[in-house]
N, C-alpha and C positions, 0 to 999 in steps of 0.2 A: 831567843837567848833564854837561857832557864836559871835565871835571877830575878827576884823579886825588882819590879819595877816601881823608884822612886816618883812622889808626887816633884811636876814640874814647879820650878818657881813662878811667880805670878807671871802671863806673858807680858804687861807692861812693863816686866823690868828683862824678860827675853829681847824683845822691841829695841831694849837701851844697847842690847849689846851683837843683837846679828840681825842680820837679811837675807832673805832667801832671792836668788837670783838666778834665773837662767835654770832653774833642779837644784843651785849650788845652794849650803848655807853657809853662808858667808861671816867675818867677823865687820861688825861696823868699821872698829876701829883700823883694822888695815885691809878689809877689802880684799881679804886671801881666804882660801876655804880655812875656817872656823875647825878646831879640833885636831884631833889625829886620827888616823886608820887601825881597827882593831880588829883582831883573826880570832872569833870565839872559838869556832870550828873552824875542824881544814880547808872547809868547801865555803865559808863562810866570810864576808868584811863587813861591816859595820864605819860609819863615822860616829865618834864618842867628844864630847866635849863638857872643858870646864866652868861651872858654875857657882862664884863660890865654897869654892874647894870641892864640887859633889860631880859627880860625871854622871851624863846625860845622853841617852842614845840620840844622833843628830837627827833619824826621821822622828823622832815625837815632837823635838823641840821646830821641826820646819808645819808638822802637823798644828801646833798649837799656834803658830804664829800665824798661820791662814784660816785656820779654824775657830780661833778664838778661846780655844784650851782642850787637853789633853788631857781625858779621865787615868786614872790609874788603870781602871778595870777595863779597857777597851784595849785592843791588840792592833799595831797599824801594821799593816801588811805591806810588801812591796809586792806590786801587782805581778811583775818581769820576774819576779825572783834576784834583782840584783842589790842587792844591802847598799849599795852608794850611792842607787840614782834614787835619790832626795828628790825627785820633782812634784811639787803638789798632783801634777794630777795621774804619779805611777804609785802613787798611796792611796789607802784604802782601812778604812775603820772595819775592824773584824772583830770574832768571838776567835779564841785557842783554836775551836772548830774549824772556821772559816779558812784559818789561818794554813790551818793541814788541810784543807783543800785548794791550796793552791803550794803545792810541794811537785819540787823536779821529780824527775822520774830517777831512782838509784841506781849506781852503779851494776851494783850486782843483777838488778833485772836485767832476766832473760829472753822475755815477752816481747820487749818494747813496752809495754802498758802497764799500768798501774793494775793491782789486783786483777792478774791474768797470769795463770802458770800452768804449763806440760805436767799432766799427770801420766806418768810412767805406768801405773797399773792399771789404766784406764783408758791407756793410749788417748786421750783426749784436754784440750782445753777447761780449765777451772778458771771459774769465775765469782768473785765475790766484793763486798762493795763496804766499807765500814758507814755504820747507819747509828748515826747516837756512840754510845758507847761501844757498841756491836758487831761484827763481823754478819754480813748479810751473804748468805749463797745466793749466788743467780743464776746456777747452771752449767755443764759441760757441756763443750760442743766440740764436735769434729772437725771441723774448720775457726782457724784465727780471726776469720774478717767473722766471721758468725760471733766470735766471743767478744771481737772489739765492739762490735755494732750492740749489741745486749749493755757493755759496762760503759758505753757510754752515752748511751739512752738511760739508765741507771744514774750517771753522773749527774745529767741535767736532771734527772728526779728530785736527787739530794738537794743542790745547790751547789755545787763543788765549782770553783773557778774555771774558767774556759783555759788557763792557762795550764792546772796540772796538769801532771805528765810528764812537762815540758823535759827537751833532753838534758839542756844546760841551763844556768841562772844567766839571767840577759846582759852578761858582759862583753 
């Protein structure tokens, strides 16, 4: 989500008021999933809940309650790509980076693959790999299994999630 992320409140006072259960996070006091459902983007759901008065994304506050707290500067990823399943262990403490490394694959590609596109004056396969802040070339090939086998040999170089790519978010 591209809003500055508030510091959590203490988890001993998180503790007082939810429980994570079963992936859910829960309210203590009635034992119903905690929050409401929120649509940042189209493609997007998120669980949001309140804290006196301050609203709180629900994977930080399930991360801090198993983890034992939730830096501001750490990014927690949902491993599946699906913003609801809260389950400790479909989260993942990331960098921004990490984070776009594990990004569905877009609509609009054509490829199927991530940084793989038909070059019309080259009649051939482009291939290129974001590295740092950078766009990295790795080559054109005449054949697609030739440029998927390159980007993602490439992939596991970087560190990029086994999961990018994927077609859809795991719902």
């Amino acid at each position: 989500m591209s809003h500055k992320v508030k510091q959590l409140p203490p988890t001993a006072h998180l503790n007082k008021l939810f429980l994570v259960r079963n992936g859910e996070l829960l309210s203590r006091q009635t034992l119903q999933l905690a929050g409401t459902v929120v649509r940042p983007k189209p493609d997007k759901l998120y669980q949001v809940v309140h804290v006196d008065g301050e609203k709180y994304l629900g994977h930080r506050v399930v991360w801090a309650l198993t983890h034992g707290s939730c830096p501001v500067t750490v990014v927690i990823d949902h491993q599946d790509g699906h913003g609801l399943n809260n389950a400790p262990s479909n989260l993942r403490a990331t960098t921004a980076r990490g984070n776009q490394q594990n990004r569905k694959l877009a609509r609009t590609n054509r490829s199927g693959y991530h940084g793989i596109r038909w070059r019309n004056d080259q009649a051939r396969w482009n291939v290129q790999i974001g590295s740092g802040k950078r766009r990295k070339h790795l080559g054109t090939f005449v054949h697609l299994c030739d440029a998927i086998e390159c980007r993602k040999t490439a992939e596991r170089a970087e560190g990029y999630h086994p999961n990018h790519g994927r077609v859809s978010d795991g719902a």
